[in-house]
NUSE-653947 format. One line per field, with one value per residue (C-alpha): x, y, z. Coordinates in nm, 3 decimals. Each point is the difference from the previous one (the first is absolute). Layout:
BEGIN
X X,... $
Y Y,... $
Z Z,... $
END
This chain:
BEGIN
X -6.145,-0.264,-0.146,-0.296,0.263,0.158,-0.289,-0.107,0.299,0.032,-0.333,0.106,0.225,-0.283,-0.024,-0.305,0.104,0.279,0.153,0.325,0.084,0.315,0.270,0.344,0.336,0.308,0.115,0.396,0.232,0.188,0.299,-0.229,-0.022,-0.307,-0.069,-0.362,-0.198,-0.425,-0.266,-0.327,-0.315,-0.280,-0.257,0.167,0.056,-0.246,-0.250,0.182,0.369,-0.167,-0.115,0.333,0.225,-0.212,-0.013,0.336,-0.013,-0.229,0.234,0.192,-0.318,-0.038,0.065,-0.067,0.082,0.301,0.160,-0.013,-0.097,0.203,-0.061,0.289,-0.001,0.178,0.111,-0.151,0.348,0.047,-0.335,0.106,0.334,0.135,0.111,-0.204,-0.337,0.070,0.051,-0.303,-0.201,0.084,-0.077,-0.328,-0.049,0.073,-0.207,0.369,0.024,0.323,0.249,0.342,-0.230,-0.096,0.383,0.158,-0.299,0.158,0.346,-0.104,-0.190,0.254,0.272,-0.170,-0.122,0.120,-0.126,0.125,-0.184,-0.073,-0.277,-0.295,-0.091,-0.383,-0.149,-0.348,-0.175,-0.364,-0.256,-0.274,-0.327,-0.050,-0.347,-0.190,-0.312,-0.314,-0.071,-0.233,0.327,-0.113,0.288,-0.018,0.023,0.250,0.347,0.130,0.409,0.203,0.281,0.288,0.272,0.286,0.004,0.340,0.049,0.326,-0.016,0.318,-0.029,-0.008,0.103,-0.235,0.145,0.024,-0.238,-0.351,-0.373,-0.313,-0.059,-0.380,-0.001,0.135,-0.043,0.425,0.226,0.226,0.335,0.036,0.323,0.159,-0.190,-0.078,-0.280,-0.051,-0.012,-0.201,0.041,0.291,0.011,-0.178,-0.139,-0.291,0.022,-0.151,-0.190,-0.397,-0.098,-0.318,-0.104,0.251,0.358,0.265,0.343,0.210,-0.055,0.066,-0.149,0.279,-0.055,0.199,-0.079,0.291,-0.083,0.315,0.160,-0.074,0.272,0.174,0.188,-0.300,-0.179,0.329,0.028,-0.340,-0.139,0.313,-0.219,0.052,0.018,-0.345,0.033,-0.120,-0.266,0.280,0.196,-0.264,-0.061,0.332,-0.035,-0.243,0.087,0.304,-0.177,-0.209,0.298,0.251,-0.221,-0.190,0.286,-0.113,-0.374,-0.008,-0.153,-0.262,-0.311,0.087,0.093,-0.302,-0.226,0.241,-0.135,-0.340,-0.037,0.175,-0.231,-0.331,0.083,0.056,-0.399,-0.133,0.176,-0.186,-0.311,0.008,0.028,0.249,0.176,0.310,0.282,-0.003,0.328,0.181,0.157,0.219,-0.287,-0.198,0.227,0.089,-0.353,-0.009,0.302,-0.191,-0.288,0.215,0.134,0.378,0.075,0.006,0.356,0.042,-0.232,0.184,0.319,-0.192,-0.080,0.317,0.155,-0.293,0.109,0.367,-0.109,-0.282,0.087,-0.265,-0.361,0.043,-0.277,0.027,-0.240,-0.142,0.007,0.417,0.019,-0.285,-0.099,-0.441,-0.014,0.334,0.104,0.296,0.275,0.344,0.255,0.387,-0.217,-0.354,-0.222,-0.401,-0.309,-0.298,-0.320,0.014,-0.340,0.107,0.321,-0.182,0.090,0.357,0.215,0.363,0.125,0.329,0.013,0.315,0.183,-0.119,-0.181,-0.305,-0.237,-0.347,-0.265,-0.326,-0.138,-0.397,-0.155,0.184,0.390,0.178,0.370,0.110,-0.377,-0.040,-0.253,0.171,-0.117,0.163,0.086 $
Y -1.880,-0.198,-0.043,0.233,0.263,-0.016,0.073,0.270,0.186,-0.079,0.151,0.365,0.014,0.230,0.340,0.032,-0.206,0.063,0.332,-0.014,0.367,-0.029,-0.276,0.101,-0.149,0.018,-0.122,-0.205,-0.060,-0.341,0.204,0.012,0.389,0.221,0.179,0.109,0.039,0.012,0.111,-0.134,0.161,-0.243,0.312,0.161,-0.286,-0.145,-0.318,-0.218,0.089,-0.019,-0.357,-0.108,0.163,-0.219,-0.287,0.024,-0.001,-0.283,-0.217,-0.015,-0.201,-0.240,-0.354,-0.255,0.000,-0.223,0.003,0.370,0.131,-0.061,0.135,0.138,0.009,0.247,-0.064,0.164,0.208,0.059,0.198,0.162,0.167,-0.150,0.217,-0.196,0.017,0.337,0.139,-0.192,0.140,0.392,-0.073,-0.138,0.280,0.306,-0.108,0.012,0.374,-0.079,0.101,-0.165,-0.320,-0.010,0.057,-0.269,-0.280,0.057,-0.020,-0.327,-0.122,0.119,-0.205,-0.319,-0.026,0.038,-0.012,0.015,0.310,0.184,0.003,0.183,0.049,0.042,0.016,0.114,0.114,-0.105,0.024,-0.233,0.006,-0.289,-0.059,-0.255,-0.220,-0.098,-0.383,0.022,0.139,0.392,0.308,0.197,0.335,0.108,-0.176,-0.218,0.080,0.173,-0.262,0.268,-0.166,-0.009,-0.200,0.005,-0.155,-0.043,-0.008,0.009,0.252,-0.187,0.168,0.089,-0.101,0.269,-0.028,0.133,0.084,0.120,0.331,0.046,0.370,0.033,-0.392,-0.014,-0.314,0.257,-0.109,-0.075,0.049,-0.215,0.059,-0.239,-0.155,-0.124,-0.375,-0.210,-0.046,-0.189,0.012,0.236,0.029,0.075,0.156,-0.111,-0.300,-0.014,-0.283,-0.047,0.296,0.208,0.142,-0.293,0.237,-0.341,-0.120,0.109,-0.178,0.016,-0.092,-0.135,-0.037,-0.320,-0.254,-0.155,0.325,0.214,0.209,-0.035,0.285,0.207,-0.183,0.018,0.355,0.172,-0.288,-0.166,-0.305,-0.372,-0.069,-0.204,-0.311,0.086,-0.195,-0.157,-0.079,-0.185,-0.189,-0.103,-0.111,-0.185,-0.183,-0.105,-0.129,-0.227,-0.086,-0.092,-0.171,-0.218,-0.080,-0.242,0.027,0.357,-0.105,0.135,-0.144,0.178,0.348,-0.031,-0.087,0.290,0.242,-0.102,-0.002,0.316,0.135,-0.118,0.123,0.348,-0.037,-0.109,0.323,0.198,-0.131,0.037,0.364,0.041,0.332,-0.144,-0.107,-0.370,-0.124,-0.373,-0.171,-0.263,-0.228,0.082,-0.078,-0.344,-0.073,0.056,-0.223,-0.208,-0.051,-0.023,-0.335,0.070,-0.207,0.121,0.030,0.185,0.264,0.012,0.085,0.247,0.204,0.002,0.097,0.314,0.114,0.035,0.212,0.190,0.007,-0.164,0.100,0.179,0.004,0.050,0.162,-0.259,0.232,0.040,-0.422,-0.117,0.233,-0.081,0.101,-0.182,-0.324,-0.070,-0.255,0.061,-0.167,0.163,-0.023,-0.019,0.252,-0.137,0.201,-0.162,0.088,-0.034,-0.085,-0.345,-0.091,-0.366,-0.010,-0.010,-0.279,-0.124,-0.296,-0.246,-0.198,-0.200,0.167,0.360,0.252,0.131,0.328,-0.165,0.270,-0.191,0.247,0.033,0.264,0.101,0.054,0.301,0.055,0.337,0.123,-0.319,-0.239,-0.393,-0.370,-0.256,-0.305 $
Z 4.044,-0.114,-0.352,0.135,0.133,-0.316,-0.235,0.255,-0.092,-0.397,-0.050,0.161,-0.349,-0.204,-0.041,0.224,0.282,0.145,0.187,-0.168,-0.093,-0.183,-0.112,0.152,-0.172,-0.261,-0.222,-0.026,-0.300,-0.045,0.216,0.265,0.017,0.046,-0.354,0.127,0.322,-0.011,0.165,-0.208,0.117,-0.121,-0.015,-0.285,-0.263,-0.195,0.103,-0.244,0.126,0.365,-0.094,-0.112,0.356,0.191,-0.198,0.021,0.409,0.015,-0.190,0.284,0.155,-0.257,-0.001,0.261,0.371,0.072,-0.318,-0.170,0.346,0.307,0.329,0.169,0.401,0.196,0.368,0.295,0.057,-0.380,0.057,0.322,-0.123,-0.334,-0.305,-0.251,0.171,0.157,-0.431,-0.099,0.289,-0.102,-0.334,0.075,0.327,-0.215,-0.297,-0.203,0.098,0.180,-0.261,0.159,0.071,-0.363,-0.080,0.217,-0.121,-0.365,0.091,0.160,-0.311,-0.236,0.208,-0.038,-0.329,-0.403,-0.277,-0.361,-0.103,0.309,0.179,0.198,0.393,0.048,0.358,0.050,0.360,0.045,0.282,0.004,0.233,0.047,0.080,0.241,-0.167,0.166,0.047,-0.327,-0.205,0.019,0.032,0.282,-0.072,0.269,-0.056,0.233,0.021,-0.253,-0.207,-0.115,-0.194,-0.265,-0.330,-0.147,-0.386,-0.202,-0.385,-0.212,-0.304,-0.370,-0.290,-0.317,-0.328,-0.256,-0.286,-0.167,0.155,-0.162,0.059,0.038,-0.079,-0.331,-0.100,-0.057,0.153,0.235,0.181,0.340,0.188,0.258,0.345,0.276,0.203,0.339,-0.028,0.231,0.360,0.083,0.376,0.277,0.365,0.185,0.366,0.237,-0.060,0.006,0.239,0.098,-0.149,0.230,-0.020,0.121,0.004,0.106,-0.393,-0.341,-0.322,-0.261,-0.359,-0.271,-0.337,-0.030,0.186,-0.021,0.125,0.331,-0.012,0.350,-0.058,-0.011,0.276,0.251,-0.101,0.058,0.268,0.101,0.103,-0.043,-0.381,-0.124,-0.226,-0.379,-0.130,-0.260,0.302,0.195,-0.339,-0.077,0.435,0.011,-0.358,0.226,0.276,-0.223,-0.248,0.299,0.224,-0.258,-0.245,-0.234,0.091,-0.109,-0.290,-0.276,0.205,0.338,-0.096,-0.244,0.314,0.241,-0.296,0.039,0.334,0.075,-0.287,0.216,0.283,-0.197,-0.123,0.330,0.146,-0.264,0.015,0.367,-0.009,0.280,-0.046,0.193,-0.259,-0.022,0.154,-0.054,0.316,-0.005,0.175,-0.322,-0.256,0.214,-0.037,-0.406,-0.032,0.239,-0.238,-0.336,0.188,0.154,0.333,0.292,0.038,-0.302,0.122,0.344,-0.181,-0.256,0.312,0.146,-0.345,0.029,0.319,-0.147,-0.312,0.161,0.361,0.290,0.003,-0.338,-0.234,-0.383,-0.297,-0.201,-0.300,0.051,-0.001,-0.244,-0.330,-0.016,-0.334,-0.177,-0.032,-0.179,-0.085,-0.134,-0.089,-0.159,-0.340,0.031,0.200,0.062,0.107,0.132,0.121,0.337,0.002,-0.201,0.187,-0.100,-0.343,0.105,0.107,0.036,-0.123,-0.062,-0.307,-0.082,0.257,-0.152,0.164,-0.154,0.047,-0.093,-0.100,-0.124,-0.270,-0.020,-0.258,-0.274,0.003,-0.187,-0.109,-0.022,-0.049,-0.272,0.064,-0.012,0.023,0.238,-0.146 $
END
């Protein structure tokens, strides 16, 4: 899916625009056993609890593609006759009317993930018309092809503290028991993909709220498709491409200029307005090292050490390697933010055999919140 696709679909996620009649699910103690099933017509709750079911489905759309979003590909005889895509298919064919469907895609979900509290199994059934435009950006009235599909979200169940609310009625602080709450999205599905505008039944897009986790068990369970690198794990990658193929000249300078070119190419993207995700190869990120000054041979051995971690002709999100908006140093004691925007007033340096963070300080400097001279 493309960025496009993907805001397509995020804005059916309001009361009057999308075709979603009710929210189907139940709900899972920390044993993993059923304590409730549901059937949550949207028509008969109020605007502000309709608001806040399918806020609660569109979480499972949020984030960015490549790192909280990963598309999931199914083979061309997993879609002809496998178990997985055959379940997904009759959830998504009988508009979650198929009762033993609905049961078997729980025991599946219940099977591959905990959580300390319990949790809840939401999956929602939309149809969207999905309507042509003219050359000058008009609707046509008549829609082009009908997009049915699943959304699927997981959320574990939090518990309320006991304790005292104000109690608008007779102006009193009341008691509230222990209860619980849905807490926010932790991981979810959408079936089939929209590409190009159009159902594509060989993909999934699965979401994760930790990028550091996908959970494979989940993702071998309901897909059983190759497992996709997280975002931490093409970090922590590519970090070791860079760290064991440039040894000693893994210094300050280059990863400052890696982060800075990485974080270009990130704006030009933007500004470009090309819908398609913006994708690093391993010819790209030769070329940055290329321009922060590493020989040739260096970047020879860089890409060889890329293949290894990421496998031939792989390509990597530039958001999972290079954070735009942080820039940070740590050592075991000290922890420093900078702009990014003024990576310049930062420097390394050795004196007497010591090395030193150099931060050149312009403005006025605080101290916990105290204003202080420097001498």
């Amino acid at each position: 899916m493309t960025e496009k696709d993907l805001r397509e679909i995020r804005r059916r996620f309001r009361p009057d625009k999308n075709n979603i009649s009710y929210i189907r699910g139940c709900i899972v103690n920390s044993t993993k056993n059923i304590v409730a099933n549901f059937s949550q017509p949207l028509s008969t709750v109020s605007t502000e609890e309709s608001e806040k079911l399918l806020a609660i489905m569109k979480n499972t759309l949020s984030g960015s593609l490549g790192t909280n979003l990963l598309t999931l590909n199914f083979s061309t005889k997993q879609v002809e006759s496998s178990d997985e895509h055959g379940l997904l298919s009759a959830l998504r064919s009988s508009g979650l009317k198929d009762e033993e469907a609905l049961n078997k895609f729980y025991a599946k979900v219940i099977n591959s993930v905990k959580f300390e509290g319990g949790f809840a199994i939401l999956i929602a059934y939309d149809t969207y018309d999905v309507f042509s435009y003219s050359k000058d950006g008009g609707k046509d009235d008549v829609s082009s092809q009908m997009f049915p599909y699943i959304i699927c979200s997981i959320c574990p169940i939090k518990p309320l503290s006991t304790g005292l609310y104000f109690k608008n009625e007779d102006n009193l602080l009341r008691s509230v028991s222990l209860q619980t709450v849905l807490g926010s999205t932790e991981l979810g599905f959408m079936f089939p993909t929209f590409d190009n505008r159009a159902a594509n039944i060989y993909s999934a897009l699965y979401y994760t709220r930790d990028i550091s986790n996908v959970y494979p068990d989940f993702i071998q369970n309901l897909f059983n498709v190759d497992l996709p690198m997280s975002a931490a794990e093409q970090k922590e990658n590519f970090g070791c491409c860079l760290k064991d193929t440039l040894i000693e000249e893994c210094d300050f300078e280059v990863v400052k200029t890696v982060h800075e070119q990485v974080a270009e190419l990130i704006k030009e993207h933007k500004n470009s307005k090309d819908d398609e995700p913006l994708a690093l190869s391993k010819e790209t990120l030769q070329t940055v090292l290329q321009y922060a000054g590493i020989e040739q041979q260096k970047i020879e051995e860089f890409g060889n050490k890329f293949d290894e971690q990421f496998g031939k002709n792989a390509e990597v999100a530039p958001k999972s390697i290079v954070e735009v908006n942080k820039f940070q140093l740590e050592t075991a004691d000290v922890s420093i933010k900078v702009n990014p925007e003024r990576r310049d007033l930062v420097s390394t340096q050795i004196i007497n055999g010591v090395k030193y963070i150099m931060i050149r300080a312009e403005g006025g400097v605080e101290l916990n919140g105290i204003d202080i001279d420097i001498k």
